[in-house]
VMD Tcl script that builds the backbone (N, CA, C; Angstrom):
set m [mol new atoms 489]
animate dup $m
set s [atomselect $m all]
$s set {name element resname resid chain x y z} {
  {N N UNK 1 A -104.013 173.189 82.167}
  {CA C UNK 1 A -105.111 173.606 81.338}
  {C C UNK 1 A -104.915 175.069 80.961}
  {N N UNK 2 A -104.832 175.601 79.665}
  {CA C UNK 2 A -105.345 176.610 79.337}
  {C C UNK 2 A -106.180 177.582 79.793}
  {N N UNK 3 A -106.192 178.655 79.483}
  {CA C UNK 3 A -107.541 179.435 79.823}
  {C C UNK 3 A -107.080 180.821 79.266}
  {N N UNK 4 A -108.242 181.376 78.680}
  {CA C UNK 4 A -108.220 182.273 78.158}
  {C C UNK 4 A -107.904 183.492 78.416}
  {N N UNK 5 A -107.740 184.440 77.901}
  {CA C UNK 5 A -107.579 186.131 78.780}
  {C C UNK 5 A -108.638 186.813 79.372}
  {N N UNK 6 A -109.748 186.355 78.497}
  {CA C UNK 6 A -111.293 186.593 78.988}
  {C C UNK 6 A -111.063 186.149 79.937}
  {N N UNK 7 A -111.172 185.037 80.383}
  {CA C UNK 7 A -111.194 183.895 81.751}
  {C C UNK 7 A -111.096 184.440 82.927}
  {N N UNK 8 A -109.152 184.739 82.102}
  {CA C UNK 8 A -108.467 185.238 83.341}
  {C C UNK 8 A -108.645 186.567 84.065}
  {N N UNK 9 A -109.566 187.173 82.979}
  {CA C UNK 9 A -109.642 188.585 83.350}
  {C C UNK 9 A -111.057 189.003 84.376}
  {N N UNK 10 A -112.349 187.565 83.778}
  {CA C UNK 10 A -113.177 187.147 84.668}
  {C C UNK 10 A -112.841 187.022 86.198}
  {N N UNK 11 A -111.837 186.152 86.010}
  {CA C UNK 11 A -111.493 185.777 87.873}
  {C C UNK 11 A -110.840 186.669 88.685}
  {N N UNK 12 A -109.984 187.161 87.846}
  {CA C UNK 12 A -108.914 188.299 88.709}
  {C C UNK 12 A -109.977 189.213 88.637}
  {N N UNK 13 A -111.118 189.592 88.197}
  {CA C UNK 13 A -111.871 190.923 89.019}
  {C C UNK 13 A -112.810 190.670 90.389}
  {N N UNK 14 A -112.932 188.926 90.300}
  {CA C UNK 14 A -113.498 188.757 91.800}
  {C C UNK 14 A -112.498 189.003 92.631}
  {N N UNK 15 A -111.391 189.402 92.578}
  {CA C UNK 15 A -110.333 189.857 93.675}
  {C C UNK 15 A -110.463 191.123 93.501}
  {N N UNK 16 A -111.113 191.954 92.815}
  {CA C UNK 16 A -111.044 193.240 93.077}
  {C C UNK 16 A -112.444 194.287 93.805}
  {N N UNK 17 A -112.243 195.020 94.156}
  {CA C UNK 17 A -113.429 195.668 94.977}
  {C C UNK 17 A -114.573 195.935 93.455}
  {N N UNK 18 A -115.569 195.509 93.554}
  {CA C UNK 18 A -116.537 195.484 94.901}
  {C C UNK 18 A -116.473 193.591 95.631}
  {N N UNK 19 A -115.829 193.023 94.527}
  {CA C UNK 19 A -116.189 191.626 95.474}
  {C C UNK 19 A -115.234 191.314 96.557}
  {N N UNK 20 A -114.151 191.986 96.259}
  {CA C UNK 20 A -113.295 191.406 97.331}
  {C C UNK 20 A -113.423 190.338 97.678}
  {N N UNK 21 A -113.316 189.207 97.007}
  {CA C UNK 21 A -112.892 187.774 97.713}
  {C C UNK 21 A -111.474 187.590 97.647}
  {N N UNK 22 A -111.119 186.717 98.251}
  {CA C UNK 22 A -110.174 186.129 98.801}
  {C C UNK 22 A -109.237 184.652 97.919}
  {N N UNK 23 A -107.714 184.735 97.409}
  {CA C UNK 23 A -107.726 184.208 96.542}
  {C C UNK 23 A -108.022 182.762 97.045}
  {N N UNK 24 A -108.478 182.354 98.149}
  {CA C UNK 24 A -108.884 180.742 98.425}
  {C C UNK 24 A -110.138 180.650 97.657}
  {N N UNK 25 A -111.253 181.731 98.146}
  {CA C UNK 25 A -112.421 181.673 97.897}
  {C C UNK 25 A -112.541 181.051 96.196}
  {N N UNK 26 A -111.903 182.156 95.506}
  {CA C UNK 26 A -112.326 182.247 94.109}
  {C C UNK 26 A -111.626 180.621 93.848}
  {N N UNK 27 A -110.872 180.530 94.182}
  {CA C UNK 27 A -109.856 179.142 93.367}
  {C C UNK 27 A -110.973 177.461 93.733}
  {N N UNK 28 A -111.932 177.647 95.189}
  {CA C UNK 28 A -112.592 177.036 95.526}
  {C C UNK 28 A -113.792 176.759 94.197}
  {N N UNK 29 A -113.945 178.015 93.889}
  {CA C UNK 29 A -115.539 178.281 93.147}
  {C C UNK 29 A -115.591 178.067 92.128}
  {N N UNK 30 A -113.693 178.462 91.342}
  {CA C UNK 30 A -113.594 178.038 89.994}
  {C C UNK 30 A -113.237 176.939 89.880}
  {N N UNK 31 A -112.526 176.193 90.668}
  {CA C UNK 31 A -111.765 175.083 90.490}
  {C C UNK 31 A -110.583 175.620 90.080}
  {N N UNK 32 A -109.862 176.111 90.150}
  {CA C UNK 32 A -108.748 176.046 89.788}
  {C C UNK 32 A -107.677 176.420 90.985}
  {N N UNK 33 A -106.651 175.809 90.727}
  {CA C UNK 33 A -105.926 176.040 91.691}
  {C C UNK 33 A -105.239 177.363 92.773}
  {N N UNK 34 A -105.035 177.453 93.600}
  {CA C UNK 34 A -104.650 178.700 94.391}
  {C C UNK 34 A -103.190 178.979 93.815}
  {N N UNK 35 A -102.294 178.364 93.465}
  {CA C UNK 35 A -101.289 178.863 93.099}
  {C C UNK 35 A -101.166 179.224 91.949}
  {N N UNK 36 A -102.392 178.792 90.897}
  {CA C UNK 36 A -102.681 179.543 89.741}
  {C C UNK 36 A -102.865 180.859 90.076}
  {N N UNK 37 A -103.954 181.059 90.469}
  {CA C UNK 37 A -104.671 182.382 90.794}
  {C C UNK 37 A -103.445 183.424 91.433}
  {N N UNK 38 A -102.288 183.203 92.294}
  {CA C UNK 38 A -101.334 183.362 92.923}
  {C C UNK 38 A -100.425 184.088 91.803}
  {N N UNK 39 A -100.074 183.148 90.923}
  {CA C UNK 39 A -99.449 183.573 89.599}
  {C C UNK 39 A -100.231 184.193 88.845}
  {N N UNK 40 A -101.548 184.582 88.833}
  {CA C UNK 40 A -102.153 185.238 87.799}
  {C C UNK 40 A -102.091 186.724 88.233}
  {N N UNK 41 A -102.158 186.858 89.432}
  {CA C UNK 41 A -102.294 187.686 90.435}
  {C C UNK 41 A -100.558 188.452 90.047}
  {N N UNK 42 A -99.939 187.885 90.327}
  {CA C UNK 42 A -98.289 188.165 90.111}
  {C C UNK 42 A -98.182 188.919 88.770}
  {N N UNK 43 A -98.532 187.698 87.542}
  {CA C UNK 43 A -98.393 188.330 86.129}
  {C C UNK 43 A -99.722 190.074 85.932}
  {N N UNK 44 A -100.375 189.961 86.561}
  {CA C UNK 44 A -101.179 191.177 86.507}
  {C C UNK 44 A -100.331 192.564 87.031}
  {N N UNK 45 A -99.932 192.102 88.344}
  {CA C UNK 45 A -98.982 193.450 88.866}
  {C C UNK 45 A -98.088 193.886 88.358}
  {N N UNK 46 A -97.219 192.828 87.636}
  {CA C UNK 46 A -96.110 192.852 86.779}
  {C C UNK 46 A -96.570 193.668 85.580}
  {N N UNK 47 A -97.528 193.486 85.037}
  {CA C UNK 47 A -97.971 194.477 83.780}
  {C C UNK 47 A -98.403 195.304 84.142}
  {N N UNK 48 A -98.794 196.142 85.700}
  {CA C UNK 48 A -98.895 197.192 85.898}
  {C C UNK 48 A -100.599 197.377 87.029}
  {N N UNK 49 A -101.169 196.686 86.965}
  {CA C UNK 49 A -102.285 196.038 87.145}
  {C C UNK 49 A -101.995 196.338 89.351}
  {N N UNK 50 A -103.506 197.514 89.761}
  {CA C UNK 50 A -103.132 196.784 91.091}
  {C C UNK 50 A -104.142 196.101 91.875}
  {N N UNK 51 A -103.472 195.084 92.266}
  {CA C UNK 51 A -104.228 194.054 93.111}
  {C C UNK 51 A -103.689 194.066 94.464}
  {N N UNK 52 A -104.946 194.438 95.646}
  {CA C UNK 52 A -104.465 194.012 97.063}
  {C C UNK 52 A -104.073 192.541 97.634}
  {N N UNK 53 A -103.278 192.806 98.240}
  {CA C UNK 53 A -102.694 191.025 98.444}
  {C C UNK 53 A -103.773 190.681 99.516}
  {N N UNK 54 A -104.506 191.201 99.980}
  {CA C UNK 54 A -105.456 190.731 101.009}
  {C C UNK 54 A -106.498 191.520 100.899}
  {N N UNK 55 A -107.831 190.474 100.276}
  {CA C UNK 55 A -108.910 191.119 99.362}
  {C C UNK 55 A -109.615 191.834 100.678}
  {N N UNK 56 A -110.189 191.365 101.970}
  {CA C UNK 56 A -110.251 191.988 103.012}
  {C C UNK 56 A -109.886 193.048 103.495}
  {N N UNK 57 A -109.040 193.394 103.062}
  {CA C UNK 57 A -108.599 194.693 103.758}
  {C C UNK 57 A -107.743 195.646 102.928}
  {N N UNK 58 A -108.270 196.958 102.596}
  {CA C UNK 58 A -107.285 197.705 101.659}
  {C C UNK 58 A -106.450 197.739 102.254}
  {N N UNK 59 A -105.775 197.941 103.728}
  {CA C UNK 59 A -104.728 198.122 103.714}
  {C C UNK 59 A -103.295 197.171 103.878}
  {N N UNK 60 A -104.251 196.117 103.019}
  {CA C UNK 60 A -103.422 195.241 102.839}
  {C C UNK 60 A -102.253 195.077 101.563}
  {N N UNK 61 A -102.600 195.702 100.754}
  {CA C UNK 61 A -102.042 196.390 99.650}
  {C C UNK 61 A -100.767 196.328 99.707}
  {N N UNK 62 A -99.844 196.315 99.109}
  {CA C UNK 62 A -98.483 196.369 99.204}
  {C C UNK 62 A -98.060 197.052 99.161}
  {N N UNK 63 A -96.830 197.915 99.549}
  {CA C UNK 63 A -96.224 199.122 99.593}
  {C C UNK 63 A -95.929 199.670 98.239}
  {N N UNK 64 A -95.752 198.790 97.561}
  {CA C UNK 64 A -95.656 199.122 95.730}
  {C C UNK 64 A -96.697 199.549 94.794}
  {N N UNK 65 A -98.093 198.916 95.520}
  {CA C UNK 65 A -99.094 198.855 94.983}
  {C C UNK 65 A -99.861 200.303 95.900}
  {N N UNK 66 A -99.367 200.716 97.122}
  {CA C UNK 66 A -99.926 201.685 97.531}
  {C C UNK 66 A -99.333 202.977 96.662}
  {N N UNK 67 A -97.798 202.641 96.318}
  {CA C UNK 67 A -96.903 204.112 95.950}
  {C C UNK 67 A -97.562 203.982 94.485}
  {N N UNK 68 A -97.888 203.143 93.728}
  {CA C UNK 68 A -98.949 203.141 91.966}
  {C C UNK 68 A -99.960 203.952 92.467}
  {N N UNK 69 A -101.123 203.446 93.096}
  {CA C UNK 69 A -102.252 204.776 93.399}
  {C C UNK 69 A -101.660 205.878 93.585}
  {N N UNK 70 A -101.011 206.275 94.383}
  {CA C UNK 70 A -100.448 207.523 94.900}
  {C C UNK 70 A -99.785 208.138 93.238}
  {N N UNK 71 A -99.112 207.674 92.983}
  {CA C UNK 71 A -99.029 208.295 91.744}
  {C C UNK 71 A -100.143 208.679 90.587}
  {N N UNK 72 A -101.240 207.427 90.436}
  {CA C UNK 72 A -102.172 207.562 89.928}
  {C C UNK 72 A -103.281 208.651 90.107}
  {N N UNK 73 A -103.024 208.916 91.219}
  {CA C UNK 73 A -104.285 209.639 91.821}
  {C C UNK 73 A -103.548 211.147 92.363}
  {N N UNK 74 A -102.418 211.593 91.690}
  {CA C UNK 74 A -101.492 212.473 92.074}
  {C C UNK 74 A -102.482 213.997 91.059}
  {N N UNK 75 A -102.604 213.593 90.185}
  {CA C UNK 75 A -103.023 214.731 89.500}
  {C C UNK 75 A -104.403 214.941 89.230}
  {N N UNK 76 A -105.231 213.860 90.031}
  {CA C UNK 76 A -106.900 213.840 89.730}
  {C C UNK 76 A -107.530 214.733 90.748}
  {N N UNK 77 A -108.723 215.056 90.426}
  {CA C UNK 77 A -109.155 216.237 90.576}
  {C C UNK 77 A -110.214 215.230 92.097}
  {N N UNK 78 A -110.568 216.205 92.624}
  {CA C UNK 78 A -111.608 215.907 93.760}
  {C C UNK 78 A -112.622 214.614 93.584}
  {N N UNK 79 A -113.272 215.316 92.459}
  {CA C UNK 79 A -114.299 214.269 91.950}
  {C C UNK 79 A -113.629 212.772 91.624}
  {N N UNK 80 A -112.391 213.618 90.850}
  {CA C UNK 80 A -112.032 211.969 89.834}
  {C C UNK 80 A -111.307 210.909 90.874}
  {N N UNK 81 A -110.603 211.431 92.217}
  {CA C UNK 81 A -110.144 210.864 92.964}
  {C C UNK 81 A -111.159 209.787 93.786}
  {N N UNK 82 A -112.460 210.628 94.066}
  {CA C UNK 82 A -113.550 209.839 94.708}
  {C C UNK 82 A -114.061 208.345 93.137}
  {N N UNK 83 A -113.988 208.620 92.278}
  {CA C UNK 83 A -114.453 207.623 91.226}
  {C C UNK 83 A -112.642 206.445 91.342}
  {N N UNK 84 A -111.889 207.392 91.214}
  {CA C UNK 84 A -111.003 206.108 91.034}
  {C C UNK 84 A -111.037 205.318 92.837}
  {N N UNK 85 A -111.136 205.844 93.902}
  {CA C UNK 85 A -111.488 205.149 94.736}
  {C C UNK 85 A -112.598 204.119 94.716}
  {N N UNK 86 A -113.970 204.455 94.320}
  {CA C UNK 86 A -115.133 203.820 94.113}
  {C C UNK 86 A -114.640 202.385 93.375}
  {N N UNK 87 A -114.359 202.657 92.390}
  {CA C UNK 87 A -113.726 201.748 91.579}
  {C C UNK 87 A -112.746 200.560 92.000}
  {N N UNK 88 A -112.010 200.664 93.195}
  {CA C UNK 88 A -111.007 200.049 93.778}
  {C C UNK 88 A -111.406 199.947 95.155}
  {N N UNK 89 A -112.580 200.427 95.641}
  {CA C UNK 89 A -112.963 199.659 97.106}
  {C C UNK 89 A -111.860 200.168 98.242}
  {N N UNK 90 A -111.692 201.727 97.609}
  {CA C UNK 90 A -111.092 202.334 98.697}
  {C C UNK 90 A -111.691 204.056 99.323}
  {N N UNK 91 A -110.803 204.465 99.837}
  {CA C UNK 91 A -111.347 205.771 100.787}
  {C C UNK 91 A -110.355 207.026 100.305}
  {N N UNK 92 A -111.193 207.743 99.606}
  {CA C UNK 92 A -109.649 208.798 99.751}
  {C C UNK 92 A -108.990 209.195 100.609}
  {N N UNK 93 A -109.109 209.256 101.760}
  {CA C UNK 93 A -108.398 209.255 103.458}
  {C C UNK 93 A -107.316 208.390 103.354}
  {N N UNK 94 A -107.438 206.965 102.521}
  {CA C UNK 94 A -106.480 206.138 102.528}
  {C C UNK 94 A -105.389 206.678 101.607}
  {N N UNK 95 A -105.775 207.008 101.047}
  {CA C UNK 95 A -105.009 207.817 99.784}
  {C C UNK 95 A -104.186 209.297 100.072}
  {N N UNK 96 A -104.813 209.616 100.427}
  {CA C UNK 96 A -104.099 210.734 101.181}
  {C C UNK 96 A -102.897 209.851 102.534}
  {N N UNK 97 A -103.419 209.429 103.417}
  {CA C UNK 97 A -102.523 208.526 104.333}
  {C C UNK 97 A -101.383 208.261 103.742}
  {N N UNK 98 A -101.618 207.669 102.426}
  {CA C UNK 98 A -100.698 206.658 101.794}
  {C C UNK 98 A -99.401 208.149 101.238}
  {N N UNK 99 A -100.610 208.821 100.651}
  {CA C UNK 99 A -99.450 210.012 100.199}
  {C C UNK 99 A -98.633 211.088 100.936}
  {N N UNK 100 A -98.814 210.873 102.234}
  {CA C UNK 100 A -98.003 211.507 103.259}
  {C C UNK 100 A -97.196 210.462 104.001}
  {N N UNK 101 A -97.534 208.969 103.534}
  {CA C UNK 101 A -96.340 207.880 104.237}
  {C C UNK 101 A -95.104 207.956 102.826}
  {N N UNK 102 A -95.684 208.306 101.758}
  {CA C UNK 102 A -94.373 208.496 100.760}
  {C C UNK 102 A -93.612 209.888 100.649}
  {N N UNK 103 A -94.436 210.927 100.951}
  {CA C UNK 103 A -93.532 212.128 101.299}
  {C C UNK 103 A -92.845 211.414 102.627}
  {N N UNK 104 A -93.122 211.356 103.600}
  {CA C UNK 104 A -92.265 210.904 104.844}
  {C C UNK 104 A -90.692 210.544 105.015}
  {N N UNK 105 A -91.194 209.269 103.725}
  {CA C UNK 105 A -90.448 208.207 103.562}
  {C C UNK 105 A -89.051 208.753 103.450}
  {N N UNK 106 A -89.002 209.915 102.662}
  {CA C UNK 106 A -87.381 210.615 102.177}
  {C C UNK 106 A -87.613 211.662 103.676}
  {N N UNK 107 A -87.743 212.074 104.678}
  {CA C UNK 107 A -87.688 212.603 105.144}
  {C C UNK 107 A -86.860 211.605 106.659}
  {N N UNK 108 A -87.344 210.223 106.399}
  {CA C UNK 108 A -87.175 209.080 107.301}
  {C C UNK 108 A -85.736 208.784 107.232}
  {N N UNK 109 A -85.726 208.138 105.651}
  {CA C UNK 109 A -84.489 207.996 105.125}
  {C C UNK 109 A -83.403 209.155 104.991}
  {N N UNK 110 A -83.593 210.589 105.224}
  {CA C UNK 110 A -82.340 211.438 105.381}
  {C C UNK 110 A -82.177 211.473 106.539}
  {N N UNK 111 A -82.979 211.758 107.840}
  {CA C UNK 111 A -82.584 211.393 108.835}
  {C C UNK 111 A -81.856 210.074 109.561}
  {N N UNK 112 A -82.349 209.033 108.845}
  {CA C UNK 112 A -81.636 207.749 109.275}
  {C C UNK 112 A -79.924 207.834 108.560}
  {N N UNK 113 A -80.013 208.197 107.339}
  {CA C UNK 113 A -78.825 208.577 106.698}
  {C C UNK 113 A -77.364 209.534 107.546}
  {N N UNK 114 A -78.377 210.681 108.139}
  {CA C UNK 114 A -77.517 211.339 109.054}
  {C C UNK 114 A -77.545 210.608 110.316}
  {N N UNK 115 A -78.173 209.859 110.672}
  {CA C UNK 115 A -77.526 208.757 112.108}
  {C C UNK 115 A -76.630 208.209 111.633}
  {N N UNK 116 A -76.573 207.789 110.802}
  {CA C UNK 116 A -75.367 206.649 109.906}
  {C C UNK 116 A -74.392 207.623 109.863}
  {N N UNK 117 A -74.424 208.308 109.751}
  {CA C UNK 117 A -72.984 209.437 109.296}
  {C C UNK 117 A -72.433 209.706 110.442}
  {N N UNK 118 A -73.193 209.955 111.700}
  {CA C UNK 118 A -72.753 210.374 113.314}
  {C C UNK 118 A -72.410 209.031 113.276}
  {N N UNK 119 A -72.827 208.106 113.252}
  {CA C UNK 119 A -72.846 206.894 114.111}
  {C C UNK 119 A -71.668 206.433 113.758}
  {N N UNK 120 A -70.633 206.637 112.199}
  {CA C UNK 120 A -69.619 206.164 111.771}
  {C C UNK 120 A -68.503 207.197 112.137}
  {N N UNK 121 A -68.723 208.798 112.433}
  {CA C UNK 121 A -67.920 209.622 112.794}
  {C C UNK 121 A -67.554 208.893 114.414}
  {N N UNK 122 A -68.327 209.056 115.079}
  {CA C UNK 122 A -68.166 208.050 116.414}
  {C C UNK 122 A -67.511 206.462 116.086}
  {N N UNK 123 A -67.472 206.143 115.575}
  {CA C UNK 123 A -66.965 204.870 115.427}
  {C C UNK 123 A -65.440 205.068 115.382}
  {N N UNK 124 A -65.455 205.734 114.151}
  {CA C UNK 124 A -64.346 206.198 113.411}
  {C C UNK 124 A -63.288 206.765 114.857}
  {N N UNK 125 A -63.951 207.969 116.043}
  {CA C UNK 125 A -62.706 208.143 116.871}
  {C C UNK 125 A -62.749 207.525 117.532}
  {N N UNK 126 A -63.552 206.711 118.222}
  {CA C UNK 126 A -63.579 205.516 118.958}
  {C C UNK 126 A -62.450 204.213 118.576}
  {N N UNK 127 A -62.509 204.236 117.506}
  {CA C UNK 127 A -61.568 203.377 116.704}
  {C C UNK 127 A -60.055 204.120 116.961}
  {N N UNK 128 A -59.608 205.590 116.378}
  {CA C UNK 128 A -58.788 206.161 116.712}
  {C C UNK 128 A -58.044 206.630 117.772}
  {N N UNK 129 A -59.167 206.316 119.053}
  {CA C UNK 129 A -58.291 206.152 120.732}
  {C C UNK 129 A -58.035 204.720 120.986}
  {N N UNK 130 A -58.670 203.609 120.570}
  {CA C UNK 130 A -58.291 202.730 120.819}
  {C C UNK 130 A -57.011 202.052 119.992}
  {N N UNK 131 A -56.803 202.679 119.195}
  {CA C UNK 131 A -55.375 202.382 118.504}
  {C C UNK 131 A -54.110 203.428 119.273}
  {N N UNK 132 A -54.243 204.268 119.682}
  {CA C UNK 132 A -53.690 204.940 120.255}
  {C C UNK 132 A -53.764 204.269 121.395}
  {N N UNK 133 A -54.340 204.243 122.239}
  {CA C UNK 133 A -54.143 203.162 123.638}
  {C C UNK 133 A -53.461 201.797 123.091}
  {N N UNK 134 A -53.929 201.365 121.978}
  {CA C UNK 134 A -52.818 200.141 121.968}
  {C C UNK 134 A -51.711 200.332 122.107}
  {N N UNK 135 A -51.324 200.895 120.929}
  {CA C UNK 135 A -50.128 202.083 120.805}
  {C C UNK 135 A -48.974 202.110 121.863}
  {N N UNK 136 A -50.076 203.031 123.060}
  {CA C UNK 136 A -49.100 203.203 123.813}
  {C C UNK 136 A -48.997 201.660 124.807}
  {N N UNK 137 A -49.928 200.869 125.529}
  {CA C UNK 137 A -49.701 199.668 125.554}
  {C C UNK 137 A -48.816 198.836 125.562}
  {N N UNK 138 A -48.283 198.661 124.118}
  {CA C UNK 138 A -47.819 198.128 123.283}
  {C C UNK 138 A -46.207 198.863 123.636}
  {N N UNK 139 A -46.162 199.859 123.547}
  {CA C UNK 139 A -44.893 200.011 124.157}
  {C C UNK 139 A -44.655 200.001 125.415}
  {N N UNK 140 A -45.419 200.562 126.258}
  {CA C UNK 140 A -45.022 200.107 128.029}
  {C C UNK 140 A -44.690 198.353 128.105}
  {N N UNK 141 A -45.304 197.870 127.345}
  {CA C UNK 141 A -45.620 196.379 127.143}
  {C C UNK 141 A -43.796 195.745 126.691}
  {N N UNK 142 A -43.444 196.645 125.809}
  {CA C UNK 142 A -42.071 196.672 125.209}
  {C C UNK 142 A -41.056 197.001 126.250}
  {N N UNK 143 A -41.426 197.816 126.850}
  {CA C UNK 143 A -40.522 198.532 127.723}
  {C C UNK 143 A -40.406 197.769 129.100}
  {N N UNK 144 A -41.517 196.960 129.316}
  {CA C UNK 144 A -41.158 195.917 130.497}
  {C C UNK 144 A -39.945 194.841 129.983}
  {N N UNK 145 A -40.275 194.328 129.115}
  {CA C UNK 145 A -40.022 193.793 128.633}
  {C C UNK 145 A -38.243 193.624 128.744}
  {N N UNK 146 A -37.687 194.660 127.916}
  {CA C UNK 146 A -36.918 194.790 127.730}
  {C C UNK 146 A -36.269 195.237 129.408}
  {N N UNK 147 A -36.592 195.467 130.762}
  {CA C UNK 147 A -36.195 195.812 131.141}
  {C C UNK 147 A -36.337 194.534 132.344}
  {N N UNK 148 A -37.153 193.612 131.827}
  {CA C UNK 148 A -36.454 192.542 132.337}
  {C C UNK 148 A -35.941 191.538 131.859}
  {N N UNK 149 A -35.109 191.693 130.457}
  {CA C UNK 149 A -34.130 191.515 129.607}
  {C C UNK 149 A -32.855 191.504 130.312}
  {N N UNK 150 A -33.091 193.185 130.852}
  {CA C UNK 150 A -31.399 193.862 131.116}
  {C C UNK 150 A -31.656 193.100 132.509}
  {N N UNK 151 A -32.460 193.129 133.523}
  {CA C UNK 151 A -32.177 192.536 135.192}
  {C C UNK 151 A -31.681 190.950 134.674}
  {N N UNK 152 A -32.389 190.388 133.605}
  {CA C UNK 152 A -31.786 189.048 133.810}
  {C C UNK 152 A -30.647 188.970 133.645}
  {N N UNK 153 A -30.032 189.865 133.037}
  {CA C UNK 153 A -28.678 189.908 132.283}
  {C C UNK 153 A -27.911 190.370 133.318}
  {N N UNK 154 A -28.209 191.168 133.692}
  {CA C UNK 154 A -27.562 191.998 135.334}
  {C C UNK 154 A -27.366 190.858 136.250}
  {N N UNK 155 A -28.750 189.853 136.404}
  {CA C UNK 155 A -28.113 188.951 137.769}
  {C C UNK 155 A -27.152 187.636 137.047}
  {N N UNK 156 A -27.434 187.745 135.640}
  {CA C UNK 156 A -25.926 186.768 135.498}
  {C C UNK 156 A -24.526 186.843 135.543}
  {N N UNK 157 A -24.434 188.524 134.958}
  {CA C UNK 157 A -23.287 189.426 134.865}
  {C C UNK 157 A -23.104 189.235 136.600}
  {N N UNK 158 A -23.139 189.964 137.542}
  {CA C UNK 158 A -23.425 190.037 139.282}
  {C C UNK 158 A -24.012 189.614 139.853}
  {N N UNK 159 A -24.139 188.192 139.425}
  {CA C UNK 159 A -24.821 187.170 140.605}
  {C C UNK 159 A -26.403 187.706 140.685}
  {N N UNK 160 A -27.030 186.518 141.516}
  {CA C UNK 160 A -28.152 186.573 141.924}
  {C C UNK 160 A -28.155 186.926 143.556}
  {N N UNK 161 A -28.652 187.895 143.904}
  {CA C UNK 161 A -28.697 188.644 145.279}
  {C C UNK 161 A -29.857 188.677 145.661}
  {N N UNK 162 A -31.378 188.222 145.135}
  {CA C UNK 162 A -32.245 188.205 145.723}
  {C C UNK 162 A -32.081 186.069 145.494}
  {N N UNK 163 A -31.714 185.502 145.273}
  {CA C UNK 163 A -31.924 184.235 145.716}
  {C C UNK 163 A -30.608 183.565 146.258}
}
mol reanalyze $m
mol bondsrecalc $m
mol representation Tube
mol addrep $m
């Protein structure tokens, strides 16, 4: 079935604060299916649109949909920050939270970056004594070898004296 943009634009705001329902709820009330609403929900974010994935709880929000506010709300003023919260059924506390988990984030990721760099320098000589221990190994390994080459050869040349 069809349905209009009006429609759609009707239902997708009962997922948004102040009603916060839940996409079972609404799909119950309209009749229409949950995996509609699912996909309507999808095509909205995709055009830019944010919707919490769990109408219950802002901080259910998605990490994509938290880093959009954070941008959104990057250059608004005191007041305008408290209205675009109002509007979206959130806290500026959350907002702020959110905007010190994305400063973090590069602070997380250069440090994890420089574990990766130790962690492969260590690898790297770890790797380089153990080739060297083969190495040498590998020739003591040779050197038996060959040197019971020459005894076998010795007790055929001069007999066998230990049997």
């Amino acid at each position: 079935m069809k349905y209009s943009d009006e429609r759609r634009e009707a239902i997708l705001k009962k997922l948004l604060p102040p009603h916060n329902r839940t996409v079972a709820e609404v799909a119950k009330e309209e009749g229409i299916s949950a995996a509609t609403l699912y996909n309507w929900r999808k095509q909205a974010r995709q055009a830019g649109r944010l919707l919490p994935d769990q109408a219950d709880d802002p901080e259910g929000w998605s990490s994509r949909d938290k880093f959009h506010a954070v941008l959104e709300t990057a250059a608004l003023s005191d007041a305008e920050l408290a209205e675009y919260c109002r509007q979206r059924g959130l806290y500026p506390e959350q907002i702020q939270r959110w905007r010190a988990s994305c400063e973090g984030a590069n602070d997380q990721s250069d440090r994890a970056a420089r574990q990766q760099s130790e962690a492969r320098k260590t690898e790297r000589q770890e790797n380089r004594e153990l080739k060297r221990e083969l190495r040498r190994k590998e020739a003591a390994l040779a050197e038996t070898a060959a040197l019971l080459a020459l005894r076998k050869k010795a007790r055929a040349i001069w007999g066998d004296e230990d049997e």
